[in-house]
C-alpha positions in Angstrom: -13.5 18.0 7.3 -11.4 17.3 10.6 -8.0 16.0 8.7 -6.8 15.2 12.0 -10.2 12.7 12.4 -9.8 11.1 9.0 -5.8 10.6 9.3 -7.2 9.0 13.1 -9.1 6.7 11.3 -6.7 4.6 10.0 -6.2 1.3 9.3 -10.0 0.8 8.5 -11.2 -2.4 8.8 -13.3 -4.0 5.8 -17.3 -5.3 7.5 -17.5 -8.4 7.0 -19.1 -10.1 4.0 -20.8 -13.1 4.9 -20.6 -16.7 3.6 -22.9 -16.3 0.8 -21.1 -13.2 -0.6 -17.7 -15.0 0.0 -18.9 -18.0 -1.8 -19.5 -15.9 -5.1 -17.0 -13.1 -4.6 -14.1 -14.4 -6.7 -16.1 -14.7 -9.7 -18.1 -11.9 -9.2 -15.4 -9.6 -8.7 -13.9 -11.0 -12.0 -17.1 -10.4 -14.1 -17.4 -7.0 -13.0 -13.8 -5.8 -14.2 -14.2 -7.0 -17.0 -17.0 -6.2 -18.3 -18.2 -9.9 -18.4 -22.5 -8.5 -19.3 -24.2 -5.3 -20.6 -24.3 -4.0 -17.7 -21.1 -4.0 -16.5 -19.8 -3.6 -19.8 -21.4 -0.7 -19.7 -19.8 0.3 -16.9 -16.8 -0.1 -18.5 -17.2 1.8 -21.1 -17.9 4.8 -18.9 -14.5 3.8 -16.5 -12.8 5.1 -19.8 -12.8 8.5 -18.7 -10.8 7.8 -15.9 -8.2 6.2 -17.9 -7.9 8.8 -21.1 -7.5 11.2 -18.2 -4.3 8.9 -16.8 -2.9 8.4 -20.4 -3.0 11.8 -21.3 0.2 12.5 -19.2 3.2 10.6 -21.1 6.2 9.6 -18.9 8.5 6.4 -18.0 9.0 4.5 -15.8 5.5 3.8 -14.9 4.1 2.1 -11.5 0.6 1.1 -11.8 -1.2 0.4 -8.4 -4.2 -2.4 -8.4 -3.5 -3.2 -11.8 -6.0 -5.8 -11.7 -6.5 -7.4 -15.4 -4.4 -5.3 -16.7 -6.9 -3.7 -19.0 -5.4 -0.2 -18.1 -2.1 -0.8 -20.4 -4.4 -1.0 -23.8 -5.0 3.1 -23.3 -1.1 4.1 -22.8 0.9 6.3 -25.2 3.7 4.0 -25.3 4.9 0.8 -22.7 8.3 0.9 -22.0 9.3 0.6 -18.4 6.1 -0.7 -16.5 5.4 -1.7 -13.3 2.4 -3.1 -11.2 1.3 -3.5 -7.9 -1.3 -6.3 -7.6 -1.5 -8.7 -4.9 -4.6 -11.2 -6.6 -2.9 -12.6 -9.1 -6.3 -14.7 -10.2 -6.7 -11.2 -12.0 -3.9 -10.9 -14.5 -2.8 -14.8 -14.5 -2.6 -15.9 -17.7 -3.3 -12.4 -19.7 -1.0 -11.6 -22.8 -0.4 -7.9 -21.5 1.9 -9.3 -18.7 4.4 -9.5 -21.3 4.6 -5.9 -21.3 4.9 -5.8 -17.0 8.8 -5.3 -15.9 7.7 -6.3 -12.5 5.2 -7.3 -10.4 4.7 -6.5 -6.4 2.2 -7.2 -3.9 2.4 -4.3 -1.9 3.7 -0.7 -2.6 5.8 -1.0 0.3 7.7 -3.9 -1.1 9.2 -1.2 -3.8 12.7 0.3 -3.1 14.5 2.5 -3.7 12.8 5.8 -3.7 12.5 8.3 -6.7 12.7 6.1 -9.4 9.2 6.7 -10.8 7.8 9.7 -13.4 4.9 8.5 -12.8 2.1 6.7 -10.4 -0.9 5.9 -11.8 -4.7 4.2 -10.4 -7.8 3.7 -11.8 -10.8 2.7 -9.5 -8.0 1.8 -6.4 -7.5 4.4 -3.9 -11.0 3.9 -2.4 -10.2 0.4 -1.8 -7.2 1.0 0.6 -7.6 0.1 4.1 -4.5 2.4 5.2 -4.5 5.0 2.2 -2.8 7.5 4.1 1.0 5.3 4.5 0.4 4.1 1.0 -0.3 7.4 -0.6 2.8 8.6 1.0 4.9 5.6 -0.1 3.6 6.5 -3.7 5.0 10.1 -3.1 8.6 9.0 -2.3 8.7 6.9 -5.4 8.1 9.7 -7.6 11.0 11.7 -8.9 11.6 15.4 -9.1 9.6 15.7 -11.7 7.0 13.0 -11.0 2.9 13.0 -11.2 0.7 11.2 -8.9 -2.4 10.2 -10.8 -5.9 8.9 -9.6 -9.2 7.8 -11.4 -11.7 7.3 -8.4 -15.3 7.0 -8.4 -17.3 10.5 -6.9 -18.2 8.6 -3.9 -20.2 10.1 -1.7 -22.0 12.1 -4.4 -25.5 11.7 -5.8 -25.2 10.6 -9.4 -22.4 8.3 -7.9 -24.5 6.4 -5.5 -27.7 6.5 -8.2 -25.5 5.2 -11.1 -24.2 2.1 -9.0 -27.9 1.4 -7.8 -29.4 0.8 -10.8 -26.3 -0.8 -12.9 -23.9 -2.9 -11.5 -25.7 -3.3 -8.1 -28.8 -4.2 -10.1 -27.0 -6.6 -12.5 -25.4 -8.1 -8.9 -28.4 -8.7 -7.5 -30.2 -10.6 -10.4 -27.1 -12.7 -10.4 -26.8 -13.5 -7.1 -30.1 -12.3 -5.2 -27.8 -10.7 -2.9 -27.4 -6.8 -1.7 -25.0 -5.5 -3.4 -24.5 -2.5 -1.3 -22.7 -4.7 1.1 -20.3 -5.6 -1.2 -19.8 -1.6 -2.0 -19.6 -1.4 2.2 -17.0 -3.9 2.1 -15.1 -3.1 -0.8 -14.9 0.8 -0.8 -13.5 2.4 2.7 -12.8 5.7 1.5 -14.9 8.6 -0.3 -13.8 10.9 -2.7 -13.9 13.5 -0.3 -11.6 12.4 1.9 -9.0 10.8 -0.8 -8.6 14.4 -2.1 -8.2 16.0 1.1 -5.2 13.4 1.8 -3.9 13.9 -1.7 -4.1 18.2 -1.1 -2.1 17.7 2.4 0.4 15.3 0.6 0.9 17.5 -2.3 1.7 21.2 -3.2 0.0 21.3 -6.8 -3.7 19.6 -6.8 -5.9 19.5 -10.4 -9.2 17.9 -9.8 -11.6 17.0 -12.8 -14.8 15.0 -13.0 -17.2 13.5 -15.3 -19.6 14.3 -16.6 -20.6 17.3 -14.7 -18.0 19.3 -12.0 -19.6 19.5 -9.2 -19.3 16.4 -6.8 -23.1 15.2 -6.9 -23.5 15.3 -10.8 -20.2 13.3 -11.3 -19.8 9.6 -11.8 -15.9 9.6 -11.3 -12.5 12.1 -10.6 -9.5 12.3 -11.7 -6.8 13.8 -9.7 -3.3 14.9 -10.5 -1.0 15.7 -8.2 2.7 16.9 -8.6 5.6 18.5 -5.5 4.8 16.0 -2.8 5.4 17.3 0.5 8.1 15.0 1.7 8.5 15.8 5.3 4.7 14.8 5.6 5.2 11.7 3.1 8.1 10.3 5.4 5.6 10.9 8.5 3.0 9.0 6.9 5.1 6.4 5.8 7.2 5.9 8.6 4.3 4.3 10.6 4.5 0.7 11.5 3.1 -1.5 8.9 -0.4 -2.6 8.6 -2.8 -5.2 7.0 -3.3 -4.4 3.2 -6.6 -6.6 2.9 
């Protein structure tokens, strides 16, 4: 992969969606979090790799990044200092578990100062993020010394990955809505797996990579990446360019 390329490419830009995807997105978006039919609950149920692989790593003060309906917070050892990053608020609004949130931002660069954080957790975000390199970077100087970048994604990219959505959710989506729900995935996720973990190797010293259910990158449904020692020089590089759209 050509690092130099993929750091080039950034800030993507989402295709556009369309009226009649626009028109249903909202709700849509909500059923599929949370696990609103069988099908999606199903796919649920198998997103809760991704976050007994997160929990399994104890340490406060926690950010959470695209916290979305909080659902996340149930599978944590303990919740003491908590934070979140999550700029559609139609997604949490109204849920008990905010009780447990200290704060609440819109955008990781809204978060100051630096090093206050042992660790940084995602489930299902990073592939989302339109500039992933500056906010990956902004993650890294909010960890402290001994802080842990963590990451459930799905193996995008990779056979099983594209297979699985297919014939689930996009299925589910389609009888819904009788719309194409691979331009909703077009939309939604910007970045693969592949290149995620390349970014998160050249932004951090120590890299541990797992997936499920099988290792190898075609026979996995999702990773989960941990990553501790950022390179800071590179992380204030990244960071320091000028700000960009989040959408």
């Amino acid at each position: 992969m050509d690092i130099s390329a993929v750091l080039g490419s950034y800030p993507r830009e989402r295709p556009a969606l369309g009226s009649a995807y626009e028109k249903v997105y909202a709700e849509q978006y909500r059923i599929n979090r949370e696990g609103a039919t069988a099908v999606d609950g199903a796919a649920q149920r198998l997103e809760r790799w991704m976050h007994r692989q997160v929990a399994g790593v104890a340490g406060q003060p926690v950010l959470e990044l695209g916290a979305g309906t909080l659902n996340h917070l149930q599978f944590e050892q303990e919740i003491g200092h908590y934070d979140i990053v999550e700029p559609f608020g139609l997604l949490y609004g109204g849920k008990p578990q905010l009780a447990a949130v200290r704060q609440n931002f819109a955008s990781i660069q809204d978060i100051r100062p630096e090093g206050q954080y042992r660790r940084i957790i995602s489930i299902a975000v990073l592939e989302h993020l339109v500039d992933l390199p500056r906010d990956l970077a902004r993650s890294a100087l909010l960890l402290d010394r001994e802080g842990v970048f963590q990451a459930g994604i799905p193996s995008e990219g990779g056979l099983l990955w594209w297979l699985g959505w297919r014939f689930s959710t996009g299925l589910a989506y389609f009888l819904r809505t009788g719309l194409n729900y691979g331009r909703v995935m077009r939309h939604e996720h910007v970045n693969n797996a592949a290149e995620i973990l390349a970014l998160v190797r050249l932004l951090f010293e120590d890299v541990v990579v797992r997936r499920f259910p099988f290792p190898h990158p075609h026979l996995s449904f999702y990773t989960y990446l941990e990553a501790r020692r950022p390179r800071l020089a590179v992380a204030h590089e990244w960071n320091s360019a000028p700000a960009r759209a989040s959408t």
